[in-house]
C-alpha positions as CSV (number, residue, x, y, z in Angstrom):
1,X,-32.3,-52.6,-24.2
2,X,-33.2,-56.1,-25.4
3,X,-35.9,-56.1,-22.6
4,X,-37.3,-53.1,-23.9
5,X,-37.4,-54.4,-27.8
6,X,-38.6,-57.5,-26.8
7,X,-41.8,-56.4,-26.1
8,X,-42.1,-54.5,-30.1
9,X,-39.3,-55.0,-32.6
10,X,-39.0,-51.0,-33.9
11,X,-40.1,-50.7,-37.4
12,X,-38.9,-48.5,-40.4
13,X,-41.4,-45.3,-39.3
14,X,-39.7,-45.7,-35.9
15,X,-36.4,-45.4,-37.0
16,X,-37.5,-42.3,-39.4
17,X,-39.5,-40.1,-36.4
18,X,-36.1,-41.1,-34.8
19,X,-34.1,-39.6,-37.2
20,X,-36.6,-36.2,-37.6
21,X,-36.1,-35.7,-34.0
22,X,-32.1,-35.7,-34.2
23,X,-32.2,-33.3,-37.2
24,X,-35.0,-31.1,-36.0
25,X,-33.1,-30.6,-32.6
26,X,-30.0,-29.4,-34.4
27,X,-31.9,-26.8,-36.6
28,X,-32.8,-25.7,-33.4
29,X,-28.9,-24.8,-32.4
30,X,-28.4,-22.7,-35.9
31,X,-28.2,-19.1,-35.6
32,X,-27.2,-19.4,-32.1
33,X,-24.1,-19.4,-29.6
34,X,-23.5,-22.8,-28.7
35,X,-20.6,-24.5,-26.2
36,X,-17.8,-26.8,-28.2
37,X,-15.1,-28.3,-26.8
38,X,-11.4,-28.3,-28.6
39,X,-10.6,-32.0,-29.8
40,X,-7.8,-30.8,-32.1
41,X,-5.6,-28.3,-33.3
42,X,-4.3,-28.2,-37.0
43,X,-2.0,-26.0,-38.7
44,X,-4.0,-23.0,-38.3
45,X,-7.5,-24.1,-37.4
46,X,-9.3,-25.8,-34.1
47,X,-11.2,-28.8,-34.4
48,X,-14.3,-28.4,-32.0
49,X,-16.7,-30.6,-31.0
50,X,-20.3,-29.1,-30.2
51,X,-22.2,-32.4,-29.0
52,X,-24.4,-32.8,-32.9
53,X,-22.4,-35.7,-33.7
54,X,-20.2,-33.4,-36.2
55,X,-17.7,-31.2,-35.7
56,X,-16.8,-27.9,-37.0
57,X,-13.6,-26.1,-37.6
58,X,-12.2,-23.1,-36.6
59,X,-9.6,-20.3,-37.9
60,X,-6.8,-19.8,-34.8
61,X,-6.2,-16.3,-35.7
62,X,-9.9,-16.0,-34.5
63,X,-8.8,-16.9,-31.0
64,X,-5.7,-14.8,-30.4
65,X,-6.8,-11.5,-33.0
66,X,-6.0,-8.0,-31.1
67,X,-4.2,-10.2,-28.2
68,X,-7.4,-11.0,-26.6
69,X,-6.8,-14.5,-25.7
70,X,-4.6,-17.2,-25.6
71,X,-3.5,-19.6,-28.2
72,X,-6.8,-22.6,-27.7
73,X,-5.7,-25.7,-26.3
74,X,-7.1,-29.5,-26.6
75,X,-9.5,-29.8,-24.3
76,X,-10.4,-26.1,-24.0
77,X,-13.9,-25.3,-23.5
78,X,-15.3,-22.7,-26.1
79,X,-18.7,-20.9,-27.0
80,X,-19.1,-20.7,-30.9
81,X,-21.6,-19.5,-33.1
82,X,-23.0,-22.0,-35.2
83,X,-24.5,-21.1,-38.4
84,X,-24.8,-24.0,-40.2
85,X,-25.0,-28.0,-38.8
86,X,-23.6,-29.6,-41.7
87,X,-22.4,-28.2,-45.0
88,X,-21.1,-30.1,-48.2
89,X,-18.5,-31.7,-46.5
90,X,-20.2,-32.8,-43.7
91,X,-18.9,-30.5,-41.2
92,X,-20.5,-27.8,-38.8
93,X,-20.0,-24.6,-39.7
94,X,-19.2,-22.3,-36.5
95,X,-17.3,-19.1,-35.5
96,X,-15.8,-17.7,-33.1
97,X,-15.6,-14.1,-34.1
98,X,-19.8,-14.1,-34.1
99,X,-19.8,-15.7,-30.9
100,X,-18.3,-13.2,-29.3
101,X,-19.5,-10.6,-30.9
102,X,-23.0,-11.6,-29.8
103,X,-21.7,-11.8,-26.7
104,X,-20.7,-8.3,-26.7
105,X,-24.0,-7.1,-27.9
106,X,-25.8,-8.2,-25.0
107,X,-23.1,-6.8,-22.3
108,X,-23.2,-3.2,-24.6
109,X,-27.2,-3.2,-24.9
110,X,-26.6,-3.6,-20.3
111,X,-24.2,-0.5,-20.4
112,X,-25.7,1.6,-22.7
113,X,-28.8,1.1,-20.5
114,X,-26.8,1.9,-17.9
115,X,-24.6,4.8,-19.3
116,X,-21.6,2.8,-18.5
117,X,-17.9,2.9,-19.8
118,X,-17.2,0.2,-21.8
119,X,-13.2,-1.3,-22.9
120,X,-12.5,-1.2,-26.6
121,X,-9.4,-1.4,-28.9
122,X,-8.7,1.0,-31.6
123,X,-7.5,-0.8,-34.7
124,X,-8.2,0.4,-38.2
125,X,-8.7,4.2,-39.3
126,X,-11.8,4.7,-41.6
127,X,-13.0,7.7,-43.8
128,X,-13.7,10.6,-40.5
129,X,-12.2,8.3,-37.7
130,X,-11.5,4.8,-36.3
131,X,-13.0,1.9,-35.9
132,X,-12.9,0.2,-32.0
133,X,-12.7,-3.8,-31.5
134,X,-15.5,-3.6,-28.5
135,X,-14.8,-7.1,-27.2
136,X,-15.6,-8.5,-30.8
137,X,-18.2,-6.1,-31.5
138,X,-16.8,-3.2,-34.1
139,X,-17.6,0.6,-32.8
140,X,-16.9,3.7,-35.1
141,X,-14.9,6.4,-33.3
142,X,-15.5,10.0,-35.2
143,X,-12.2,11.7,-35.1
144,X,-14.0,14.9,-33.1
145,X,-14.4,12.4,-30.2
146,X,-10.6,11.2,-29.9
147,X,-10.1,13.5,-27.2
148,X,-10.8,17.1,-25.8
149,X,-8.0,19.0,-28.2
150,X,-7.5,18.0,-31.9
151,X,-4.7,15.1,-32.0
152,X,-2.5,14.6,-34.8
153,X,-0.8,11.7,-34.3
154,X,-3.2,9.1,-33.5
155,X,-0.6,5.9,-33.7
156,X,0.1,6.3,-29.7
157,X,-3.5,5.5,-28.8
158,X,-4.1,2.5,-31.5
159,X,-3.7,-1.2,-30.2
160,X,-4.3,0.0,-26.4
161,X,-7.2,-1.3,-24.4
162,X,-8.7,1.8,-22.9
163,X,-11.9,3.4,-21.8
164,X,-14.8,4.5,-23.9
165,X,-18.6,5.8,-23.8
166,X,-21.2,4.4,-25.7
167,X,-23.3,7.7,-27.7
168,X,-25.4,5.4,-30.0
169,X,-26.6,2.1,-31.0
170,X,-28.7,0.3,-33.4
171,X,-28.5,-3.6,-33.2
172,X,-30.4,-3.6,-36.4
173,X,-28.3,-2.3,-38.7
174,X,-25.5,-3.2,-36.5
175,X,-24.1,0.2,-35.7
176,X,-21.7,1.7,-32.7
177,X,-20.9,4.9,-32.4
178,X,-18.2,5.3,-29.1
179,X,-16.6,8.7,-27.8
180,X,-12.9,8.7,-25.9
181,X,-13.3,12.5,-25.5
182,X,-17.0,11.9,-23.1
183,X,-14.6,9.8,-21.1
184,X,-11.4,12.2,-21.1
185,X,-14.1,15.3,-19.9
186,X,-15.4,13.8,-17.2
187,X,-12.4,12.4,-15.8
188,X,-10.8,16.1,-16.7
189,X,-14.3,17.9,-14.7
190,X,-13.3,15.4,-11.8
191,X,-10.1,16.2,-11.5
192,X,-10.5,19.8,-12.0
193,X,-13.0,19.7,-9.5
194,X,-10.3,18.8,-6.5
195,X,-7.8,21.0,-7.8
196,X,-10.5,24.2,-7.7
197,X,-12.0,22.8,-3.8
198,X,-8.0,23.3,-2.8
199,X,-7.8,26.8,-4.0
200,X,-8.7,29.6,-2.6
201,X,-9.6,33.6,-3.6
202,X,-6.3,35.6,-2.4
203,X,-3.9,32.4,-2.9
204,X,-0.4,33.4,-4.4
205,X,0.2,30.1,-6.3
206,X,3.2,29.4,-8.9
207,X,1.9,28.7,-12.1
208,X,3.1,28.1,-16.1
209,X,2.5,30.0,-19.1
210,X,0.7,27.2,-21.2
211,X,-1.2,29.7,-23.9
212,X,-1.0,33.1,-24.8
213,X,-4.1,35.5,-26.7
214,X,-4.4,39.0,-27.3
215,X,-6.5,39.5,-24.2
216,X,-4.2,37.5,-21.9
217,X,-2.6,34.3,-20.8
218,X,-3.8,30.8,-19.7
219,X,-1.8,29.8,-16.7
220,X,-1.2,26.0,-16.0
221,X,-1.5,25.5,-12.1
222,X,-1.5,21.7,-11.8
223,X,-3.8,20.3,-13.7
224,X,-6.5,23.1,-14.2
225,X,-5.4,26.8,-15.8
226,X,-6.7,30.4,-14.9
227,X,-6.7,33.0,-17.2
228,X,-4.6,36.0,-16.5
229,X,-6.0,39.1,-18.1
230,X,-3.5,41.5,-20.0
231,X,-4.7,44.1,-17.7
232,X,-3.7,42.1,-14.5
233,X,-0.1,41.7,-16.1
234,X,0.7,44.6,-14.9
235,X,-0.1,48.2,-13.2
236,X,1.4,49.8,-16.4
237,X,-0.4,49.6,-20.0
238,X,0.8,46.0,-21.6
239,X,-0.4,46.0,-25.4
240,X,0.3,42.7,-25.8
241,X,0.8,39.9,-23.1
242,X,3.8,38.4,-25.4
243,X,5.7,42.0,-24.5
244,X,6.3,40.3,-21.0
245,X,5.1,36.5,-20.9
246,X,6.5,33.8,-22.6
247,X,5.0,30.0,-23.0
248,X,6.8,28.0,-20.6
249,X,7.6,30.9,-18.5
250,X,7.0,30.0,-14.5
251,X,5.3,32.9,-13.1
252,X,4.2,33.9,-9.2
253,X,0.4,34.9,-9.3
254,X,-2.0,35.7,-6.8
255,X,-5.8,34.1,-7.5
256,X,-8.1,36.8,-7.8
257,X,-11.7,34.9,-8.3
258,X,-12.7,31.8,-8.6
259,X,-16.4,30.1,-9.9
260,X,-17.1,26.7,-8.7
261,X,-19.7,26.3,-11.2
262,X,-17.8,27.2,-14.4
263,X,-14.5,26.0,-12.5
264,X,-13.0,29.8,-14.1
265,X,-10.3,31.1,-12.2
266,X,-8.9,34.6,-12.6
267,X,-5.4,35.3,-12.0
268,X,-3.4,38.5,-11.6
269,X,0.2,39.4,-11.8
270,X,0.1,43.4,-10.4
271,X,-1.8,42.6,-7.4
272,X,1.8,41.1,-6.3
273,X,3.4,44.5,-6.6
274,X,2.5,48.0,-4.6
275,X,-0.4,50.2,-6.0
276,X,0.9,53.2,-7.6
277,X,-2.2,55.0,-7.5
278,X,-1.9,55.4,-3.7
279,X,-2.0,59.1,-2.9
280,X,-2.0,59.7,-5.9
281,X,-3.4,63.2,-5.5
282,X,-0.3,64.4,-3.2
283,X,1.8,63.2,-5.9
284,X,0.2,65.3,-9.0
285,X,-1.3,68.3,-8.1
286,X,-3.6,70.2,-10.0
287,X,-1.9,72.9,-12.9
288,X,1.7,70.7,-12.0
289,X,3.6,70.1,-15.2
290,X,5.5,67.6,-15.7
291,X,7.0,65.6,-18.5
292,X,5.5,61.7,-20.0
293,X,6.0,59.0,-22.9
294,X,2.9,59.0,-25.6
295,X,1.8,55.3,-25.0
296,X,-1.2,55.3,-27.2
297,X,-3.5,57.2,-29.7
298,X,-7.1,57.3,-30.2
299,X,-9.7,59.0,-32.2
300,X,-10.5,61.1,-28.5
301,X,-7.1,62.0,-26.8
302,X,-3.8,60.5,-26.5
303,X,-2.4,58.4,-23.0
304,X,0.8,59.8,-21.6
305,X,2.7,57.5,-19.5
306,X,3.7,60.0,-16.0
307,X,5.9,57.1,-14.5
308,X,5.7,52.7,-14.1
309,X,1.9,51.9,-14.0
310,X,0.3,55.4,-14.0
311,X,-1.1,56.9,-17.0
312,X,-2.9,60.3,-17.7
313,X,-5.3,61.1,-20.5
314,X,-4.9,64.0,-23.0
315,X,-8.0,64.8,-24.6
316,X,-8.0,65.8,-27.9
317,X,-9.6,69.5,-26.8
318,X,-6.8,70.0,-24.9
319,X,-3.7,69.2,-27.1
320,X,-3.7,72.6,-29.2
321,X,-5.1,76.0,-29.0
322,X,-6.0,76.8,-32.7
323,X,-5.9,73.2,-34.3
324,X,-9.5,71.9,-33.4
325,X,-10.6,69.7,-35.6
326,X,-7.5,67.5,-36.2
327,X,-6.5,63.6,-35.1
328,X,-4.6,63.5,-32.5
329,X,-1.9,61.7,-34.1
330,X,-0.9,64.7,-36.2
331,X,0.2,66.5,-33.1
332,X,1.8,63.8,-30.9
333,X,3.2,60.4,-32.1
334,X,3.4,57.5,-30.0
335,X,7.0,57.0,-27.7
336,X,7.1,60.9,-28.2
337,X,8.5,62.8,-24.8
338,X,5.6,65.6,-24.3
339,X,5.6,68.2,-21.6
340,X,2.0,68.4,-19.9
341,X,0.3,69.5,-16.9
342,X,-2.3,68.0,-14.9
343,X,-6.2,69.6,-14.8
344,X,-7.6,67.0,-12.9
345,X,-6.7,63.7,-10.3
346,X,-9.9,60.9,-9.6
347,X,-8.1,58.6,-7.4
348,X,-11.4,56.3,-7.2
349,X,-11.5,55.9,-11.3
350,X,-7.7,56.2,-11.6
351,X,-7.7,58.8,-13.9
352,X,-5.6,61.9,-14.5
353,X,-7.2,64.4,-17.1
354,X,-3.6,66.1,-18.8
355,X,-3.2,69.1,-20.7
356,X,-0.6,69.5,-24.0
357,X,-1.7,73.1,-24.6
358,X,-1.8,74.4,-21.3
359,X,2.2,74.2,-21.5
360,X,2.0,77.2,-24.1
361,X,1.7,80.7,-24.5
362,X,-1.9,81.4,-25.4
363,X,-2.1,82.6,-28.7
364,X,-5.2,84.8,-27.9
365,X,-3.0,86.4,-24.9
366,X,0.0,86.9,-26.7
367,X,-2.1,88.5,-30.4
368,X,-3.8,91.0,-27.2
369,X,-0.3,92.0,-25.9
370,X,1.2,92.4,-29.8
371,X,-1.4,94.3,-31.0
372,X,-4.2,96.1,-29.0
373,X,-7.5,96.9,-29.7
374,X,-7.0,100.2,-32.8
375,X,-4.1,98.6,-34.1
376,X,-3.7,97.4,-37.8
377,X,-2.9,93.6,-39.0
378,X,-2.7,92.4,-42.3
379,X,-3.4,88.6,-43.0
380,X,-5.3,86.4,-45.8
381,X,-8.7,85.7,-46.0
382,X,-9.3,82.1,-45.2
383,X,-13.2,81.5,-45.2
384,X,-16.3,83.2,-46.5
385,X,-19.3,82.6,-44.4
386,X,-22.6,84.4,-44.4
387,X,-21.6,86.7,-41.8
388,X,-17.8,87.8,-42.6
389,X,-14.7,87.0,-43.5
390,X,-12.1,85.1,-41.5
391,X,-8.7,86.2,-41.8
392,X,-5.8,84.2,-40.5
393,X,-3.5,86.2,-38.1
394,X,0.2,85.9,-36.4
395,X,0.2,83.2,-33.8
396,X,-1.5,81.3,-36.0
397,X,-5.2,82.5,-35.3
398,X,-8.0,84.0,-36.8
399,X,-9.7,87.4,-36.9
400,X,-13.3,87.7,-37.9
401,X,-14.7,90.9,-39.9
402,X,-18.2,91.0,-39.6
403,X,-20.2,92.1,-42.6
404,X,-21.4,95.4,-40.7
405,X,-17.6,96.4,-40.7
406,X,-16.8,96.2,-44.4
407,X,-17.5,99.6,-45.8
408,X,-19.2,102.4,-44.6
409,X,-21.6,102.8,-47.5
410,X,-22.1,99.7,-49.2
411,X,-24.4,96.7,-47.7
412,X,-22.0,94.1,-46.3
413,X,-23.4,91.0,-48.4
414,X,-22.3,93.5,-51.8
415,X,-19.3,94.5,-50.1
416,X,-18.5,90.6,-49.4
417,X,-17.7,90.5,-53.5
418,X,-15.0,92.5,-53.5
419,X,-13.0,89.3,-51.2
420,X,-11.8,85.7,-52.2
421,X,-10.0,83.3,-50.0
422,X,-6.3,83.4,-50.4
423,X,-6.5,87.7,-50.6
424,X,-4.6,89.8,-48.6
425,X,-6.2,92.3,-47.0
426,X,-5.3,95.3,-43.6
427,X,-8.1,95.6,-40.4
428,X,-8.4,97.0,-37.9
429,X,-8.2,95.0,-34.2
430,X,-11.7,96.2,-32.6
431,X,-12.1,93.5,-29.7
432,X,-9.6,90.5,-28.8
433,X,-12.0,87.7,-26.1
434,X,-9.5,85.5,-24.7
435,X,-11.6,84.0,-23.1
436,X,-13.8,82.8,-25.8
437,X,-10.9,83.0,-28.1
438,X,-12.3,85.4,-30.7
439,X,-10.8,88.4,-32.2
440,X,-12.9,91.4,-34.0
441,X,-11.4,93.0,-37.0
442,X,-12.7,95.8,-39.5
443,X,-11.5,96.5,-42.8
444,X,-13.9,99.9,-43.1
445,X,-12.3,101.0,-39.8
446,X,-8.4,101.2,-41.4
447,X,-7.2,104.4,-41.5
448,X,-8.6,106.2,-38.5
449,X,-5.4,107.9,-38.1
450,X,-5.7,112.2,-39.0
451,X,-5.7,112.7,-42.7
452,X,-2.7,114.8,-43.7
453,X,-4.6,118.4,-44.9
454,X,-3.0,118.8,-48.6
455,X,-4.9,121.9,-50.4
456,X,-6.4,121.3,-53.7
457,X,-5.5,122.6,-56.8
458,X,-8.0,125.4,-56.9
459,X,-8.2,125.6,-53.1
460,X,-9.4,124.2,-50.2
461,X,-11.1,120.5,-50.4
462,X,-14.3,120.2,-48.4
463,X,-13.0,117.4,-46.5
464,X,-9.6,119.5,-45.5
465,X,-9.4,119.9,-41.9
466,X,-11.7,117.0,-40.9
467,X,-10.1,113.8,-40.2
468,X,-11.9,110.2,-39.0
469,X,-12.7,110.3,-35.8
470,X,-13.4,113.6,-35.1
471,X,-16.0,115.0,-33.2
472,X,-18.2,117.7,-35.1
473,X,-21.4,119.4,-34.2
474,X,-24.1,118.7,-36.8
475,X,-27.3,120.4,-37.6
476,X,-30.7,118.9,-38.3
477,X,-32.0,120.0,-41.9
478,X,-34.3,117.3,-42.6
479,X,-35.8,114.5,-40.6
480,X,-37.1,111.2,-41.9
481,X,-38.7,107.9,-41.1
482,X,-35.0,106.3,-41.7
483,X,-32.6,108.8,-40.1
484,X,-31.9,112.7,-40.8
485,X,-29.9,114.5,-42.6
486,X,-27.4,116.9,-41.2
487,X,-25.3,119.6,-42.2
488,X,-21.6,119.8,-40.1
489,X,-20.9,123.0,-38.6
490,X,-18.1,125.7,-40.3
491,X,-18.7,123.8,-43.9
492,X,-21.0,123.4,-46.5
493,X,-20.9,119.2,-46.3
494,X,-23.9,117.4,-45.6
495,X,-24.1,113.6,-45.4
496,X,-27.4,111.3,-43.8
497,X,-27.4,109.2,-40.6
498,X,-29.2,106.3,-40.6
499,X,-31.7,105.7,-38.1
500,X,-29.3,102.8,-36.1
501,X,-26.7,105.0,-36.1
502,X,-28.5,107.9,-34.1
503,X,-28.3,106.7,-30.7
504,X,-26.6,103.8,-28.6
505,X,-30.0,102.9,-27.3
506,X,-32.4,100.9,-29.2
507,X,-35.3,103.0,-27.6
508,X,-33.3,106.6,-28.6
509,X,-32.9,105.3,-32.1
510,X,-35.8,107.4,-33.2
511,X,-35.4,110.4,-35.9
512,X,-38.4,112.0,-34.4
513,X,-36.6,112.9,-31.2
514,X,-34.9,115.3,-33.7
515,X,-35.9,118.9,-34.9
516,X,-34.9,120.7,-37.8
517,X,-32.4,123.1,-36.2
518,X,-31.1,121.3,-33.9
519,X,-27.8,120.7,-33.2
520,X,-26.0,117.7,-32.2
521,X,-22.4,116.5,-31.3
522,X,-21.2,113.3,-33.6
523,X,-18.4,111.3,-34.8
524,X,-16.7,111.3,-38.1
525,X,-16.4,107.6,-39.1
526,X,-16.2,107.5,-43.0
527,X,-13.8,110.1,-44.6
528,X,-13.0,109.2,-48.5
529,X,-11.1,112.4,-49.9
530,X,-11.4,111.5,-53.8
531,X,-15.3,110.8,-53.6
532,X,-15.8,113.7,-51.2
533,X,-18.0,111.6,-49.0
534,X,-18.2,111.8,-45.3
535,X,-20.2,110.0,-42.8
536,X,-20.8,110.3,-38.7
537,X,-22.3,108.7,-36.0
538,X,-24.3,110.0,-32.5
539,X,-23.8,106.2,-31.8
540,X,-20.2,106.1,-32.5
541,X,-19.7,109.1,-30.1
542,X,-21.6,107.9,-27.2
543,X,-20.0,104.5,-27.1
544,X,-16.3,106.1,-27.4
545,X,-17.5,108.9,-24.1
546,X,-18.4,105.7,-22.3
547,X,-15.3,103.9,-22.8
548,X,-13.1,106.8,-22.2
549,X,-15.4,107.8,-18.9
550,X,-15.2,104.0,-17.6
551,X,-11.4,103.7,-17.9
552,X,-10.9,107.2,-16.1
553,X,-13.9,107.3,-13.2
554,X,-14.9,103.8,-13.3
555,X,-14.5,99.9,-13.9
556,X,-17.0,97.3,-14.5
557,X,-16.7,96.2,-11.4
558,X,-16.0,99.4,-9.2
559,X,-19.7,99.0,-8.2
560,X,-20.7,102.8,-9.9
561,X,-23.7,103.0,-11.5
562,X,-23.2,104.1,-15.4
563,X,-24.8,107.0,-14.7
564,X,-22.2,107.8,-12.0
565,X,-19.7,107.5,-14.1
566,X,-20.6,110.1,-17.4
567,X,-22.2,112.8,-14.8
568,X,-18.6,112.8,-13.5
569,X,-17.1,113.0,-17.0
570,X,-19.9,115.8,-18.0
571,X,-18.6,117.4,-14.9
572,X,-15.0,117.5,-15.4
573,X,-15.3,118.5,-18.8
574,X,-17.7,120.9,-18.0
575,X,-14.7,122.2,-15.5
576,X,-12.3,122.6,-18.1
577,X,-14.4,124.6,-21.4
């Protein structure tokens, strides 16, 4: 050294660049982590020295925060941050916390790159989550991301090192945003993913109850769950899976599909048990009746339960005779015992079409055997319509009178006046169709029973000795372009027949075919005694011959012409006059 001065003594400027270079170095340093070493501890702060000549001091709790080292000792090597060389008193201001947390940034900045998990500490809960100690850098934690279900106690998982993902980052404004759940999914897929490669389609695997819906159960079977359908509970109808599941119930299933993509697995319970719907057809034969437990009602039908497992639909068309257009629930209730009968097995759709009504009498069937066609009901008029009347009948069925078979004289939309709904009124039955479940009534047609003769006060009535029904010759007097008028053999009464009523053939409906003169056999079909009125029918007559000669020489479908038939009644009767 004295060698070296010898040469030049150093001057004042010397000693002043001297002293710019020590200071300008140490600028350098601020802002930045630098290496310190521990020359004393006191109280609650480390002394460190960081090689400026000056020392800085450091808060302990800095060290040994969130456990994540241990308590400094003399001589201890440490990184600090130092933010200051030399403040008022004359020390370097440094910390430890920045250090680190600077630190941390760069090692985060790699793994986020990298999509890497990164170790963090939750410590503190903030407004919508937590915040995480990553290594000194502070994360936020949204409370959606805790984990895969919601978690209400959160206290277990606080002051635990543990796994996390990083979702965001901005060094600039210093934000974190980490995820627990990211971590808990993929570590769940993994796992899942070996349980599903193990299983297999067909597997009868023991499983527990672990969550119950309305359209099933979710089935716990070691660390991945299937979903077992309420329909694959059981071969019977199961409304609700709680009627025979409970959670925490251990149950025997049998794996039905499985989707190693979607990692969905389908369970059933029924495929355990026999099928009931094997030979099924031997077992219900068609029009067998047998008895069943309503299960359930719809707007369409109600289910009746035939035994365990097998169920049969009765559609609402088939549940009553004369109630049509009524809910099935006013006719069966549900748990009620019903006796039905079976119209029809499908084995490959497992269904079984039942009828309710088809275990009654028909009321159509049993109105034909009570009263025949020519015999005379009384009921109450329950509709008007354009055409008629309806009138409801024993057996709880209607009868329609047509507007044609009102009165004899009087159009049928005037005659239709004379009726409200809720009058009682007599007809006659003219035509019961069991088939299409109609009956025919007339109200002009009562009374064709003989009229009792009873002689009038000054003699004979005109009307005495004809009753309704009767056959009378009549002769032509007049003819016109809508029927003629005739005069009835052995009296003086003379009443018009309109052109429809002339012939049962549309074609021989024409009052030309007539003469004056002529005779010509009809039927009396109007007889009213007090307004002296009578009124008859070719038409009438023709169709009562036919009926008559088809019941004695023929049938409809005896394979005789109808010809056949009335030359063999002209015949006979011909025979006997």
């Amino acid at each position: 050294m004295s060698a070296v001065y010898a040469e030049r003594a150093p001057t004042r400027d010397d000693f002043a660049a001297m002293l710019e270079e020590s200071y300008g170095k140490s600028e350098a340093f601020e802002g930045s982590v630098v290496r310190g070493t521990i020359v004393g501890i006191e109280k609650d702060v480390a002394v460190i020295d960081i090689g400026l000549k000056t020392e800085g001091r450091v808060p302990l709790k800095e060290f040994t925060s969130q456990g994540r080292e241990a308590a400094p000792q003399i001589g201890d090597f440490v990184e600090v941050y130092l933010e200051r060389v030399e403040n008022a008193l004359g020390e370097a201001v440094i910390s430890r916390d920045k250090a680190r947390r600077e630190e941390s940034w760069v090692k985060l900045e790699r793994a986020f790159e990298k999509q890497e998990k990164v170790e963090g500490i939750i410590f503190n809960q903030v407004k919508g989550g937590f915040t995480v100690d990553l290594d000194g850098a502070v994360a936020f934690l949204p409370r959606s991301q805790v984990d895969i279900r919601p978690v209400r106690d959160v206290s277990p998982l606080m002051g635990v090192p543990q796994p996390f993902q990083i979702l965001k980052m901005d060094r600039r404004r210093g934000n974190i945003v980490v995820s627990r759940r990211t971590v808990l999914e993929e570590s769940r897929a993994e796992q899942r993913h070996e349980i599903v490669a193990n299983l297999e389609e067909g597997q009868v695997i023991d499983g527990t109850v672990k969550n119950i819906t309305d359209y099933g159960a979710f089935v716990d079977l070691g660390g991945i769950d299937g979903l077992l359908h309420v329909t694959d509970i059981a071969w019977r109808r199961v409304n609700h899976p709680t009627e025979v599941l409970t959670i925490g119930q251990t149950v025997k299933v049998k794996i039905i599909k499985i989707n190693h993509e979607t990692h969905r697995i389908s369970l059933g319970m029924k495929q355990l048990l026999d099928d009931p719907w094997q030979g099924i057809e031997a077992k219900y034969p068609i029009q067998a009746k047998l008895s069943g437990r309503v299960t359930n009602i719809t707007d369409y039908g109600a289910f009746v339960e035939l035994e365990p497992g097998i169920e049969g639909l009765i559609h609402v068309s088939e549940m009553s005779w004369t109630k049509k257009n009524v809910h099935p629930g006013k006719i069966v209730a549900t748990s009620q015992e019903v006796e039905v009968q079976v119209l029809e097995v499908d084995p490959i759709k497992r269904r079984i079409s039942l009828g309710l009504k088809q275990t009654l009498s028909n009321p159509w069937e049993s109105f034909s055997e009570n009263f025949p066609v020519g015999s005379v009901v009384e009921g109450e008029v329950k509709n008007k319509t354009e055409f008629g009347l309806f009138i409801g009948l024993e057996g709880d069925v209607d009868g329609m009178v047509h507007l044609s078979d009102l009165d004899w004289n009087r159009p049928g939309e005037q005659a239709m006046e004379d009726y409200k709904k809720g009058d009682v009124v007599k007809a006659q039955v003219l035509d019961v169709d069991v088939e299409k479940e109609r009956i025919s009534l007339g109200i002009k047609q009562v009374g064709t029973e003989a009229f009792i003769t009873k002689p009038g006060e000054d003699g004979p009535a005109p009307t005495d000795g004809l009753r309704k029904g009767q056959v009378v010759t009549c002769e032509i007097i007049e003819v016109k372009d809508g029927g003629v008028e005739v005069k009835i053999a052995g009296s003086e009464f003379t009443t018009f027949v309109k052109r429809a009523e002339l012939a049962r053939d549309r074609n021989d409906q024409r009052p030309d075919r007539f003469a004056v003169g002529e005779k010509v056999d009809a039927r009396i079909t109007m007889l009213d005694r007090k307004a002296n009125k009578i009124a008859v029918s070719v038409k009438a007559l023709e169709m009562a011959e036919e009926k008559e000669a088809i019941a004695q020489f023929g049938s409809a479908d005896s394979g005789a012409s109808l010809g056949d038939i009335l030359s063999a009644a002209m015949k006979k009767r011909d025979q006997q006059s």
